[in-house]
C-alpha positions as CSV (number, residue, x, y, z in Angstrom):
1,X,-16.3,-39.7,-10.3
2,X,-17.3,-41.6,-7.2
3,X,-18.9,-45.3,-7.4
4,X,-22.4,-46.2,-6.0
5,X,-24.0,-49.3,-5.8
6,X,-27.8,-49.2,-6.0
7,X,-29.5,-52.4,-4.8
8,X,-33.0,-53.1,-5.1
9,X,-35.2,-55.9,-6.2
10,X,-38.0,-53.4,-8.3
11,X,-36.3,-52.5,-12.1
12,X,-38.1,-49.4,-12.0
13,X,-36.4,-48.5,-9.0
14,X,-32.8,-49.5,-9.9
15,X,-33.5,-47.4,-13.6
16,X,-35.1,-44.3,-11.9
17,X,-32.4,-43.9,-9.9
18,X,-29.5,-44.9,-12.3
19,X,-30.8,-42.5,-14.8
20,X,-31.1,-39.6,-12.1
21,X,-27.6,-40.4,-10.4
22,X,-25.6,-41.0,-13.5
23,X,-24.3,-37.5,-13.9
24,X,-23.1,-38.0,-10.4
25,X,-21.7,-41.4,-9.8
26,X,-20.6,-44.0,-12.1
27,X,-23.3,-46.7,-11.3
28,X,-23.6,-49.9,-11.2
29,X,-26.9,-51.7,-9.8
30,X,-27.8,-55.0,-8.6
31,X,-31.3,-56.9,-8.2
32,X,-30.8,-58.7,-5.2
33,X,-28.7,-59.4,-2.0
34,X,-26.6,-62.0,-3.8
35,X,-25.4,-60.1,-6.8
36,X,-24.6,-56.8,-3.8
37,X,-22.4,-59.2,-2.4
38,X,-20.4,-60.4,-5.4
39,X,-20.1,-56.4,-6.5
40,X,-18.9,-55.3,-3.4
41,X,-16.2,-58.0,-2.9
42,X,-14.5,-56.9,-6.7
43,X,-15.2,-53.1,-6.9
44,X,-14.6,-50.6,-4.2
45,X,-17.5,-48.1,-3.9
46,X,-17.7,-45.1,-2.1
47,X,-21.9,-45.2,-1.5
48,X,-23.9,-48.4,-1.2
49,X,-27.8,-47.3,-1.5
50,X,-29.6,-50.5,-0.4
51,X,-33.7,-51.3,-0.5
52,X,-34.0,-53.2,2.4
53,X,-36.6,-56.5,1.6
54,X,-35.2,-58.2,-1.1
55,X,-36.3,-62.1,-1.8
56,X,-32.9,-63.5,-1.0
57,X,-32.4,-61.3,2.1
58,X,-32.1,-58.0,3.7
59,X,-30.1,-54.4,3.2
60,X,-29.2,-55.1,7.1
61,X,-27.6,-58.3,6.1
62,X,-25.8,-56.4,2.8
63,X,-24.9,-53.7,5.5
64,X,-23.4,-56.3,8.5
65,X,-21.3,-57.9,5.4
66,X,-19.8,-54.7,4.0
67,X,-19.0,-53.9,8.1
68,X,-17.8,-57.4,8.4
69,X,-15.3,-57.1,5.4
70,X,-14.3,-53.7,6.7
71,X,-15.5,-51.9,3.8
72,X,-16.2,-48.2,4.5
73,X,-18.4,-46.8,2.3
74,X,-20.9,-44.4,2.9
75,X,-24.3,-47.2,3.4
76,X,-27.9,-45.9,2.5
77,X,-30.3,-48.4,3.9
78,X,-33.6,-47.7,2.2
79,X,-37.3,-48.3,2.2
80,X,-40.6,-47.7,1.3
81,X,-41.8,-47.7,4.7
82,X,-40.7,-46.1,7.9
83,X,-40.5,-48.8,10.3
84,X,-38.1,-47.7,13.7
85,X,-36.7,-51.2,13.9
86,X,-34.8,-50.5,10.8
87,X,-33.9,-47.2,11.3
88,X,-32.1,-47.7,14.9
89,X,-30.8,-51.0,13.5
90,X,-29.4,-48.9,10.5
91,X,-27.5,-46.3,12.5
92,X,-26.2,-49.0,14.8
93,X,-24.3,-49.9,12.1
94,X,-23.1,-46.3,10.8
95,X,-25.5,-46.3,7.8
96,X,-28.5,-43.7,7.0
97,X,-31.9,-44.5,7.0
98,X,-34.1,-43.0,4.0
99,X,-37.4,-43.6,2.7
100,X,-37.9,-44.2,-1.1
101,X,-40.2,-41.8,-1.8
102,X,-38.3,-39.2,0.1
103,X,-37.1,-36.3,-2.6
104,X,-34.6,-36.0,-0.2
105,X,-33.0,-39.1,-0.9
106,X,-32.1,-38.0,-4.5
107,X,-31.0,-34.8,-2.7
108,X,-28.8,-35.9,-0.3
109,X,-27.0,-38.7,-2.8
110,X,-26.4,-35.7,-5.0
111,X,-24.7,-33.5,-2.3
112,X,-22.4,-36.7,-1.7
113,X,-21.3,-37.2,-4.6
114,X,-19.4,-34.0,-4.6
């Protein structure tokens, strides 16, 4: 079963997609930018699915770590508004930009996972 890594600062958020992903990922979640960071330097994932404002920083600056490190991993930088800034700066650095409340983002994790 593939790994993803679902960060975001909102507990609703982190359990709503847990409990909707588990049948397709084994999951682990984290609440902020700092507990990302110690996750992804001990466990290899295959998706990272990232809020982007968090209180101790940015998905952008989980996503420029995980490219810094070299780890390849499929990156899902995500938010609840649609702002272009994010979304060119996201696919400058090889990741997908979604919105939160897009049912396609629950879609399109589930095609990857198989």
């Amino acid at each position: 079963m593939k790994k993803i890594l679902i960060v975001d600062d909102y507990p609703d958020i982190l359990e709503g997609l847990s409990y909707v992903l588990k049948d397709h990922y084994e999951v682990t979640t984290a609440g902020n930018l700092t507990e990302a960071k110690k996750e992804v330097s001990t466990t290899v994932f295959d998706v990272i699915c990232s809020d982007y404002a968090m209180p101790d920083g940015t998905g952008l600056e989980l996503l420029e770590f995980c490219r810094q490190e070299k780890f390849s991993m499929l990156f899902i930088l995500m938010s609840a508004m649609r702002e272009e800034r994010i979304v060119m700066e996201a696919k400058l650095h090889g990741a997908v930009f979604m919105e939160k409340t897009d049912s396609d983002l629950i879609s399109f994790l589930r095609e990857k996972a198989g």
